[in-house]
C-alpha positions as CSV (number, residue, x, y, z in Angstrom):
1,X,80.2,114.9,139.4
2,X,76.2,115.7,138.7
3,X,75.1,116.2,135.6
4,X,73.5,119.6,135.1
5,X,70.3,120.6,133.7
6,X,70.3,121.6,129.8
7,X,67.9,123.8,127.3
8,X,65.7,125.3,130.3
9,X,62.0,126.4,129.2
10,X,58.8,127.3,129.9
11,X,55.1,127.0,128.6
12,X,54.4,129.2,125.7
13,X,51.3,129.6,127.6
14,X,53.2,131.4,130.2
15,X,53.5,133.9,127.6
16,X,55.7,137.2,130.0
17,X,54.5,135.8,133.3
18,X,56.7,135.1,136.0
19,X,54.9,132.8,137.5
20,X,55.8,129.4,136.0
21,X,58.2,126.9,136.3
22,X,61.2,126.1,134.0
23,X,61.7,122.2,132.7
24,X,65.3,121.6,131.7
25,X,66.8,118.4,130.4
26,X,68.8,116.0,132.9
27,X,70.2,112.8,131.3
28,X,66.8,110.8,130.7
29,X,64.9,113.0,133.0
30,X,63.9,116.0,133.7
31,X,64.9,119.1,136.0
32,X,62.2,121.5,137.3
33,X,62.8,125.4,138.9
34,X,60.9,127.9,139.8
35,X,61.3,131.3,137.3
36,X,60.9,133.7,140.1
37,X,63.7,132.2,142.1
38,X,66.2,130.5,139.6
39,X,68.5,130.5,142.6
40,X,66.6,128.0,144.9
41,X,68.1,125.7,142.7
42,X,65.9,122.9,140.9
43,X,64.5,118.8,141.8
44,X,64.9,116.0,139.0
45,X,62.7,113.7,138.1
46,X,63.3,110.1,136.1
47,X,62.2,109.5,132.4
48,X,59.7,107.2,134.1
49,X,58.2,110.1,136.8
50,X,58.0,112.7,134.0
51,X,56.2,110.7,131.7
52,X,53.4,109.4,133.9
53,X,53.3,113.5,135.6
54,X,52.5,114.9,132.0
55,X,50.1,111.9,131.3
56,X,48.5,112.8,134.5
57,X,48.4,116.4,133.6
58,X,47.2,115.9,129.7
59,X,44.4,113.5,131.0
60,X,42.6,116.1,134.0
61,X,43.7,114.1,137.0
62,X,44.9,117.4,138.9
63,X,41.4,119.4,137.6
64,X,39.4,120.2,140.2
């Protein structure tokens, strides 16, 4: 049996777009969808892979 995702969100900076993702909560993880198709389904991520994403994110390593 999988555990399934819990208390989906998305950016407050997303304000009414649709074009953003939605993080839910998986055990120690994360789940990850895409708003404008909810139906695709979602990927996970570990506590671990999370963590080190945001850091990346909160530090400019994806800024161009």
């Amino acid at each position: 049996m999988s555990i399934q995702p819990v208390g989906w969100r998305k950016s407050t900076r997303s304000s009414q777009q649709t074009n953003c993702v939605e993080v839910g909560r998986v055990g120690e993880g994360a789940a990850v969808r895409d708003t404008k198709d909810r139906a695709t389904g979602y990927f996970t991520t570990t506590g671990a892979q999370w963590t080190s994403f945001l850091t990346a994110i909160k530090t400019g390593r994806y800024d161009t």
